[in-house]
Backbone atoms as SQL, in Angstrom:
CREATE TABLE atoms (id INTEGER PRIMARY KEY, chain TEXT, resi INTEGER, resn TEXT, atom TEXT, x REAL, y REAL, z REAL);
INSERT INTO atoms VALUES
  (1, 'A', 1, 'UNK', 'N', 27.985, 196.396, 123.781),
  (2, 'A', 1, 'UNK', 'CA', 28.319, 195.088, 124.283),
  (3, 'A', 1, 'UNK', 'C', 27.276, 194.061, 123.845),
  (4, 'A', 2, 'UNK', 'N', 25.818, 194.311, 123.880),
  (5, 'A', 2, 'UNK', 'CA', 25.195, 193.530, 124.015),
  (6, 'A', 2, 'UNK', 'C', 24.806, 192.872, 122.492),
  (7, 'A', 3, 'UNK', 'N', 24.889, 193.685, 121.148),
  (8, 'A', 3, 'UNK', 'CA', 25.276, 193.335, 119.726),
  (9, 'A', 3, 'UNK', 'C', 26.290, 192.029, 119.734),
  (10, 'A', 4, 'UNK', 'N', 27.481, 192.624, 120.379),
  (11, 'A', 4, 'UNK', 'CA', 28.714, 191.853, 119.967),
  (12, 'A', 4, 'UNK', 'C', 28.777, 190.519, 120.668),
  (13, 'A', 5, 'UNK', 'N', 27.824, 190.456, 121.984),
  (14, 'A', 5, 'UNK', 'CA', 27.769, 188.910, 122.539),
  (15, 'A', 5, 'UNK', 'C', 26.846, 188.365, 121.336),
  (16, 'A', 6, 'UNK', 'N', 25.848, 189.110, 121.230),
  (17, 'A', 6, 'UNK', 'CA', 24.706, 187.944, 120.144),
  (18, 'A', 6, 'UNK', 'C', 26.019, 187.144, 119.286),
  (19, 'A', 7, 'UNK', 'N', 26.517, 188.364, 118.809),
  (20, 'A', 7, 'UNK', 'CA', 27.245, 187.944, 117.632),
  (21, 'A', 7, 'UNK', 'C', 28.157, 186.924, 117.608),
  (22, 'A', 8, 'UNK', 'N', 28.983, 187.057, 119.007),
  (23, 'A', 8, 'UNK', 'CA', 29.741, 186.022, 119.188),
  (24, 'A', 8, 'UNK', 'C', 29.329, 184.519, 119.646),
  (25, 'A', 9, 'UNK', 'N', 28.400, 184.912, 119.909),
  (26, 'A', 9, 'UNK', 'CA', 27.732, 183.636, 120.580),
  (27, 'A', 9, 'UNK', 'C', 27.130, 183.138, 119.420),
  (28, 'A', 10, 'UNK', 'N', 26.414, 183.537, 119.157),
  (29, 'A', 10, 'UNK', 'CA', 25.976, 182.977, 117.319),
  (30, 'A', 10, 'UNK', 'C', 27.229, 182.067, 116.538),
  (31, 'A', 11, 'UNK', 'N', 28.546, 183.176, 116.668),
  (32, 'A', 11, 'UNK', 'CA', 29.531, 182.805, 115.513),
  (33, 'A', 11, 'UNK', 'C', 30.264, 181.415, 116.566),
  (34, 'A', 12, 'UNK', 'N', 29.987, 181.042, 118.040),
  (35, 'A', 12, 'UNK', 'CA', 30.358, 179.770, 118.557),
  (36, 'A', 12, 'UNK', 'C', 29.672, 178.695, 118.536),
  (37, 'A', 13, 'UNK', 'N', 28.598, 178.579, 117.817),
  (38, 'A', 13, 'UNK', 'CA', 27.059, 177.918, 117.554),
  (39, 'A', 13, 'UNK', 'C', 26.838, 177.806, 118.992),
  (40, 'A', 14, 'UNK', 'N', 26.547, 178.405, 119.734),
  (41, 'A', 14, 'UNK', 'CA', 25.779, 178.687, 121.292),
  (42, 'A', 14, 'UNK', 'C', 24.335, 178.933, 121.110),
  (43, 'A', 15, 'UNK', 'N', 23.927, 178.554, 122.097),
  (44, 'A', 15, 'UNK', 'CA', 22.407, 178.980, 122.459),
  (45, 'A', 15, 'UNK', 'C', 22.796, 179.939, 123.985),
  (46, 'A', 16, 'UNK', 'N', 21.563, 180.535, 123.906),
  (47, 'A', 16, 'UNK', 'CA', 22.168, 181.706, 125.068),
  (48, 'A', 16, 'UNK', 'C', 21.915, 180.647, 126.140),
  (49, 'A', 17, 'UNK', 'N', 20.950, 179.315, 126.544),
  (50, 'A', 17, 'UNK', 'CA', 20.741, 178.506, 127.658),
  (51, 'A', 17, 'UNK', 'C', 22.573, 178.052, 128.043),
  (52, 'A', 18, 'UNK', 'N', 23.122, 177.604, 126.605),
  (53, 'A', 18, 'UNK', 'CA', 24.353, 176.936, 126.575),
  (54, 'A', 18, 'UNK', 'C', 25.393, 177.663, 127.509),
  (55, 'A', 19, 'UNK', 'N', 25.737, 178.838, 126.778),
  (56, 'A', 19, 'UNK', 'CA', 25.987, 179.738, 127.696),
  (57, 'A', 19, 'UNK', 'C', 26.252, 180.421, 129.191),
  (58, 'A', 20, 'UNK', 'N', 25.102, 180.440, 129.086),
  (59, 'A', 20, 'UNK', 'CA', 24.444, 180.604, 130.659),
  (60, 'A', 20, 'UNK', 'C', 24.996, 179.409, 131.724),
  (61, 'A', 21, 'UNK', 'N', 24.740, 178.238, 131.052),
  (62, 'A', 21, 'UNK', 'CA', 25.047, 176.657, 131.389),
  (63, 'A', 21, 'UNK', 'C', 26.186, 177.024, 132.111),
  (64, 'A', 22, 'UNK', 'N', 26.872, 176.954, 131.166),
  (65, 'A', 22, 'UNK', 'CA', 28.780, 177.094, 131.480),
  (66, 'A', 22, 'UNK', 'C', 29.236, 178.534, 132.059),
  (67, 'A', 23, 'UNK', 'N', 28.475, 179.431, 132.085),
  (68, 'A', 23, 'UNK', 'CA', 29.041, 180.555, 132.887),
  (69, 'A', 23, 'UNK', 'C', 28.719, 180.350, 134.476),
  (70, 'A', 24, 'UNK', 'N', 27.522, 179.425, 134.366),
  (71, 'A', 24, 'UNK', 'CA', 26.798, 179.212, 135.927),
  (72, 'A', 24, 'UNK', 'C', 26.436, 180.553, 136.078),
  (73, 'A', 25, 'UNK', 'N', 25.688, 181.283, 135.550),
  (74, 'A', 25, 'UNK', 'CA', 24.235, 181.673, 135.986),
  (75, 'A', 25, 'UNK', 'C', 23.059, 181.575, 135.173),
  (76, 'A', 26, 'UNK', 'N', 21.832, 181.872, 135.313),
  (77, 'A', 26, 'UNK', 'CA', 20.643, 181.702, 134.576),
  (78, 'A', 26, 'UNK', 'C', 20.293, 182.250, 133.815),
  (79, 'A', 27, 'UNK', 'N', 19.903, 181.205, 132.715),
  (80, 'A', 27, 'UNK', 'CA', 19.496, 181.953, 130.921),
  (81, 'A', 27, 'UNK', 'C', 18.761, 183.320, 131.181),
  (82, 'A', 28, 'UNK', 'N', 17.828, 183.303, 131.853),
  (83, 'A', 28, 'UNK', 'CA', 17.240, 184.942, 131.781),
  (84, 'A', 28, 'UNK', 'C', 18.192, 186.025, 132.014),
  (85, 'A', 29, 'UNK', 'N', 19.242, 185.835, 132.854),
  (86, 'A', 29, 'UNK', 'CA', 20.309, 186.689, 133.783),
  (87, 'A', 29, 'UNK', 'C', 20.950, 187.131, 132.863),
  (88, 'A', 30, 'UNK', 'N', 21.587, 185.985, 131.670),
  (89, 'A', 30, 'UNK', 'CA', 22.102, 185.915, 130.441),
  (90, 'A', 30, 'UNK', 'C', 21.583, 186.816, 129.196),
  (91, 'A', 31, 'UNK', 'N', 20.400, 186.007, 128.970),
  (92, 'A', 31, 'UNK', 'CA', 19.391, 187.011, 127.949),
  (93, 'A', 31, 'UNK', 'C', 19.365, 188.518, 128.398),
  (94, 'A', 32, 'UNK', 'N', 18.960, 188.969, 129.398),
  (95, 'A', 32, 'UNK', 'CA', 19.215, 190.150, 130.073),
  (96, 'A', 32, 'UNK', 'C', 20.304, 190.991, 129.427),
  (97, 'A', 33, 'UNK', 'N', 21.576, 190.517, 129.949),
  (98, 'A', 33, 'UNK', 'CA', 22.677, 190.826, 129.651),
  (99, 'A', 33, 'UNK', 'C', 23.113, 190.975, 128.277),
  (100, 'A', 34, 'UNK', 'N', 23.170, 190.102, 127.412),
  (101, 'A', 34, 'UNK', 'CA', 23.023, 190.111, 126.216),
  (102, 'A', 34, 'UNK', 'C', 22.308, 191.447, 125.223),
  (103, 'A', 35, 'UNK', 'N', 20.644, 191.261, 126.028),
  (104, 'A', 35, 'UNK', 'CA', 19.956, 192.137, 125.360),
  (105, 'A', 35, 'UNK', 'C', 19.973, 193.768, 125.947),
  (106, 'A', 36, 'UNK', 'N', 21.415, 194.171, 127.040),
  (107, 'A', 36, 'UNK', 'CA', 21.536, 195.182, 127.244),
  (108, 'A', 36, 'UNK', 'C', 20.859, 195.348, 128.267),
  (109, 'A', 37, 'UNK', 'N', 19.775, 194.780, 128.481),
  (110, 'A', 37, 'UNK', 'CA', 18.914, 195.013, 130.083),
  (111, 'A', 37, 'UNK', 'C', 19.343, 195.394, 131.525),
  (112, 'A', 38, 'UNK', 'N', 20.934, 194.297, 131.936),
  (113, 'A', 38, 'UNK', 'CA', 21.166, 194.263, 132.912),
  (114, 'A', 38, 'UNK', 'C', 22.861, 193.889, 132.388),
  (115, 'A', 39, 'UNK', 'N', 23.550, 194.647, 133.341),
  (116, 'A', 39, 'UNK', 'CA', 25.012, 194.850, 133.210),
  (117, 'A', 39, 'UNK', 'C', 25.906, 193.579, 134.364),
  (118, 'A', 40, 'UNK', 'N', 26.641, 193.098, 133.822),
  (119, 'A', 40, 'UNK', 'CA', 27.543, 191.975, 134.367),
  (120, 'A', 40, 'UNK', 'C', 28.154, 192.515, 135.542),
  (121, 'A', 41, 'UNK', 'N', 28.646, 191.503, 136.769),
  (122, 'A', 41, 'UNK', 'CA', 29.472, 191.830, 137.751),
  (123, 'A', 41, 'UNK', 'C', 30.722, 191.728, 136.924),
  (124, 'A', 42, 'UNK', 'N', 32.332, 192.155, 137.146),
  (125, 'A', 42, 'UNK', 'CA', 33.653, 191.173, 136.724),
  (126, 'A', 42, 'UNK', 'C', 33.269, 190.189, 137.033),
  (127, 'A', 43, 'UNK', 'N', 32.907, 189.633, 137.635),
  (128, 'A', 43, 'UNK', 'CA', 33.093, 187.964, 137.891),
  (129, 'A', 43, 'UNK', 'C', 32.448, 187.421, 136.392),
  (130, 'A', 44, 'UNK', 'N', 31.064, 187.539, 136.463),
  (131, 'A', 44, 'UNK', 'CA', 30.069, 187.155, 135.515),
  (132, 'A', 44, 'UNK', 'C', 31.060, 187.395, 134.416),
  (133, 'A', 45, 'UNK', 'N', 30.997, 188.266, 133.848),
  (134, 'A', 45, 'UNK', 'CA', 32.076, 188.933, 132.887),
  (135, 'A', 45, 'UNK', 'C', 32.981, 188.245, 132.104),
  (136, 'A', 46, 'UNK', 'N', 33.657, 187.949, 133.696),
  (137, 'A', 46, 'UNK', 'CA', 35.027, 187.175, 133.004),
  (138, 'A', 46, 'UNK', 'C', 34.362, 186.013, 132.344),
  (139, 'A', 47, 'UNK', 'N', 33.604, 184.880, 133.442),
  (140, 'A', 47, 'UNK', 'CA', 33.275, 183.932, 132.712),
  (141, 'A', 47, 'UNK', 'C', 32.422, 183.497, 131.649),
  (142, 'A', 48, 'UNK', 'N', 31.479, 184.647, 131.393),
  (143, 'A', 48, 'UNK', 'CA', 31.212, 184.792, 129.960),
  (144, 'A', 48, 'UNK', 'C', 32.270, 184.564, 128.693),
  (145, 'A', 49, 'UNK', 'N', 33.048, 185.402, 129.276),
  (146, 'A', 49, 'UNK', 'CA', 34.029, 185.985, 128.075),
  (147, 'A', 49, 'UNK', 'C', 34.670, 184.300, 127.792),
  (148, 'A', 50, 'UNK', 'N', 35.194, 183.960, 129.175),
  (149, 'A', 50, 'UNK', 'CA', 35.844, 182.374, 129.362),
  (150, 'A', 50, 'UNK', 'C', 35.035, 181.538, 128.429),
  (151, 'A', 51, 'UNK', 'N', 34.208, 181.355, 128.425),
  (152, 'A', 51, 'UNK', 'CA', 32.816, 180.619, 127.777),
  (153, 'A', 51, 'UNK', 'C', 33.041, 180.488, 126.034),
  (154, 'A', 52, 'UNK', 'N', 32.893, 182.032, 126.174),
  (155, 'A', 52, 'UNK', 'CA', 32.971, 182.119, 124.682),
  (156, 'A', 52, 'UNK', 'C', 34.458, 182.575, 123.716),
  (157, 'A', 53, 'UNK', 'N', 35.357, 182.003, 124.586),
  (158, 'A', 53, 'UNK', 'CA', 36.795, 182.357, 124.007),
  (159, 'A', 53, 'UNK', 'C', 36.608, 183.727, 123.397),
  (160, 'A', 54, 'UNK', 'N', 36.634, 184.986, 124.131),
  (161, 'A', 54, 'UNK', 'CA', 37.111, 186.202, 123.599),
  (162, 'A', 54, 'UNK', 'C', 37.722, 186.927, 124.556),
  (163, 'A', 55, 'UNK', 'N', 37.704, 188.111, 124.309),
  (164, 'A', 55, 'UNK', 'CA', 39.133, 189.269, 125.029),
  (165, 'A', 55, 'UNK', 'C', 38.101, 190.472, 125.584),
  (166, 'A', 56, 'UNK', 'N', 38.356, 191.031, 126.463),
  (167, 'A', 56, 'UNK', 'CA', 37.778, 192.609, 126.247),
  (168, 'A', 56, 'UNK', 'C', 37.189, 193.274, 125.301),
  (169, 'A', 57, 'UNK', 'N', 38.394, 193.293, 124.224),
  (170, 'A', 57, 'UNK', 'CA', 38.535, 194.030, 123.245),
  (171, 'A', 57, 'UNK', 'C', 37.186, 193.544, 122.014),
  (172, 'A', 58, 'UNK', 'N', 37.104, 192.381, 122.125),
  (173, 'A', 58, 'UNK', 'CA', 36.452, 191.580, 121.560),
  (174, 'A', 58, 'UNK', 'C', 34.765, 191.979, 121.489),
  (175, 'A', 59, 'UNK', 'N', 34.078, 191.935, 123.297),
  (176, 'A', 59, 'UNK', 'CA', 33.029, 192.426, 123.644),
  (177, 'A', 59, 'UNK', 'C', 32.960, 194.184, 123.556),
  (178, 'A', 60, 'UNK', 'N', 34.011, 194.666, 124.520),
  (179, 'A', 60, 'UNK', 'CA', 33.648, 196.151, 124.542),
  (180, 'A', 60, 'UNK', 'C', 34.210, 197.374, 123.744),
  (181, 'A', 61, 'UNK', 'N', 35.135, 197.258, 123.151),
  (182, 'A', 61, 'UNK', 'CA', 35.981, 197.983, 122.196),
  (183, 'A', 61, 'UNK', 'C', 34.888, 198.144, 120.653),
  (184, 'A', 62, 'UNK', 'N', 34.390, 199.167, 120.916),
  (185, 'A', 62, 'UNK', 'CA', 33.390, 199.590, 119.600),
  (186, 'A', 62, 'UNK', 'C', 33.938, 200.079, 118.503),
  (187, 'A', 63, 'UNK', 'N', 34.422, 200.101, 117.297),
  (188, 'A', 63, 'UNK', 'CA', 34.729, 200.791, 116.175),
  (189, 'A', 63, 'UNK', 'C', 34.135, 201.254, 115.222),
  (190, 'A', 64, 'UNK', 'N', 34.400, 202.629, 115.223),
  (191, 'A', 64, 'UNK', 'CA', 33.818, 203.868, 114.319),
  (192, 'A', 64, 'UNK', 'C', 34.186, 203.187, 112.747),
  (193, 'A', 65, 'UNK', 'N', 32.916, 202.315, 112.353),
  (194, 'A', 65, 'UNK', 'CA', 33.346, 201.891, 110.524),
  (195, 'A', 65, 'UNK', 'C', 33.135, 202.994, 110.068),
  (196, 'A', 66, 'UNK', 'N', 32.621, 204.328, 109.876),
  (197, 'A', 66, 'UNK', 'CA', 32.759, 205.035, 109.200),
  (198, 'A', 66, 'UNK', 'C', 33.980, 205.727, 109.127),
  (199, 'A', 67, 'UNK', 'N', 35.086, 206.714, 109.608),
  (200, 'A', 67, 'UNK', 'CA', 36.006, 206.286, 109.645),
  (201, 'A', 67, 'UNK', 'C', 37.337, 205.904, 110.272),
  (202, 'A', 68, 'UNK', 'N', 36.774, 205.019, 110.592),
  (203, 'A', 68, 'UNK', 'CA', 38.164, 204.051, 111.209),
  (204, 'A', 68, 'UNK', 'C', 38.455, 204.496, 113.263),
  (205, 'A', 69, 'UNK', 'N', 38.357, 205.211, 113.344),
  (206, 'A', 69, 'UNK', 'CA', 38.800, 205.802, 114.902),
  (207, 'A', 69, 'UNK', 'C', 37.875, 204.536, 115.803),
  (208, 'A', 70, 'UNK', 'N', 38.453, 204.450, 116.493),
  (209, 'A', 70, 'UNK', 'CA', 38.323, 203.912, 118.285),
  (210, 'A', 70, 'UNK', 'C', 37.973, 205.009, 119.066),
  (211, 'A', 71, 'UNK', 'N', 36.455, 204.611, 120.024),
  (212, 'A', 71, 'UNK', 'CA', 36.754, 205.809, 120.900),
  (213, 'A', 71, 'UNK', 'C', 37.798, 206.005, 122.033),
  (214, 'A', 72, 'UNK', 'N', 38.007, 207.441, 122.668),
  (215, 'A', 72, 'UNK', 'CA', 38.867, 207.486, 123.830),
  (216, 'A', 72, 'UNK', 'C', 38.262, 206.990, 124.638);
């Protein structure tokens, strides 16, 4: 999870403060989260995701590039 927020947040030109801003909670809480430290409520969650226009699938759905499989 915490790869694919950098990433997305990067690819929305966000700053993690920005972020944080609009999810309503605090950049560290954020950074945290991000950097894997500390795991989201749903609530938090959702409005992350809200924030940064993505899906579930988007943040937590990992894919095997070597080859090709999704885990169960």
């Amino acid at each position: 999870m915490r790869n694919r927020l950098r990433e997305i947040r990067l690819a929305c030109g966000m700053t993690q403060q920005e972020v944080a801003a609009a999810a309503d909670i605090e950049r560290v809480t954020y950074t945290n989260i991000e950097l894997g430290n500390k795991n989201p409520s749903f609530a938090v969650a959702a409005r992350i995701k809200k924030v940064l226009g993505c899906h579930d699938d988007d943040i937590f759905l990992v894919t095997n590039v070597s080859n090709g499989n999704t885990p169960a």
